[in-house]
N, C-alpha and C positions, 0 to 999 in steps of 0.2 A: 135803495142803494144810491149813494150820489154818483156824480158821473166820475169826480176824480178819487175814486178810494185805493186807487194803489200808489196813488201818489198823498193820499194823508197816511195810507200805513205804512211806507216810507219814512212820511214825518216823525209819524210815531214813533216810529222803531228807532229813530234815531236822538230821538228826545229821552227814550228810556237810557242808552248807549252811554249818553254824553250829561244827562241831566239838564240838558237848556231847553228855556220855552218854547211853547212850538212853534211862536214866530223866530224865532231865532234856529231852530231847527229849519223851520220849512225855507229862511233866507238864506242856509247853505245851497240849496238847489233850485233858485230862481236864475233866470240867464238877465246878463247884467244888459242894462240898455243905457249904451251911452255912461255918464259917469253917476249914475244912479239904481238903483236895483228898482225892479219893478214890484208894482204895490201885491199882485197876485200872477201867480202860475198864467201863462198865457194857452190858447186853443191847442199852437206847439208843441207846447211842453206835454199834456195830456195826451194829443196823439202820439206822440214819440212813445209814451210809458205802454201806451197799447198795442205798439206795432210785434210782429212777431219776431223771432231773433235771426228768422229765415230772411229778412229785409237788414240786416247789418252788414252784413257783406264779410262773413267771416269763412273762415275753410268750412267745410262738410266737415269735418273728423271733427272739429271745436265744436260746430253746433249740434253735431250728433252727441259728443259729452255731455253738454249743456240739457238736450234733452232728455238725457239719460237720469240727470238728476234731476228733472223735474222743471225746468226753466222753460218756458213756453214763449214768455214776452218782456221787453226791455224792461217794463215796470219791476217782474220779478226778478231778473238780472241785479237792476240796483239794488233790490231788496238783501240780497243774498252780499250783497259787496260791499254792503253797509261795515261790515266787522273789518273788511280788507279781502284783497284780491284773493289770497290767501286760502278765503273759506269756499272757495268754488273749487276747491283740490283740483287743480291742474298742473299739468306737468308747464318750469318756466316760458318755453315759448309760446304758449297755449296764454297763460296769463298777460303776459306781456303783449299780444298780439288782440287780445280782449281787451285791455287797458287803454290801449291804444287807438281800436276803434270807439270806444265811451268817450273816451277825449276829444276823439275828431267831432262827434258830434253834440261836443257839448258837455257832456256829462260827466 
């Protein structure tokens, strides 16, 4: 297994989604440096996809939902969010309050 595969099935998933290659897929979620995108995923970016969702900083009752449907770590987070906020069936302030922390850190 490579080290970043939840971050290429990400890519994937989002290439099937939208039909764009997968550098154009995987350059929606590179963090921009400066007034240029970077050429590959940095160290960051792969631990961030690794970390558990219990390191977000979000309520107990959110992450307890989260885990309910099976969401473990950031990377599977994104996964699921790929379609829109939407697909994580949460009641609005739940979604909004998820959105909000992805944002803050980038995502």
């Amino acid at each position: 297994m490579t080290v970043n595969r939840d971050f290429k099935r990400i890519v994937r998933r989002r290439m099937r989604k939208t039909g764009e290659s997968y550098t154009a897929a995987r350059r929606h979620f590179l963090v921009r440096q400066g007034p240029h995108m970077t050429t590959q995923a940095t160290r960051t970016d792969e631990t961030m996809l690794e970390l558990s969702i219990d390191q977000l900083q979000l309520t107990l009752e959110t992450t307890r939902i989260l885990k309910a449907q099976g969401i473990e770590r950031v990377g599977q987070l994104l996964e699921r969010t790929l379609g829109g906020i939407d697909a994580l069936r949460l009641e609005t302030k739940r979604a909004i309050e998820v959105r909000d922390v992805l944002a803050s850190r980038g995502l």
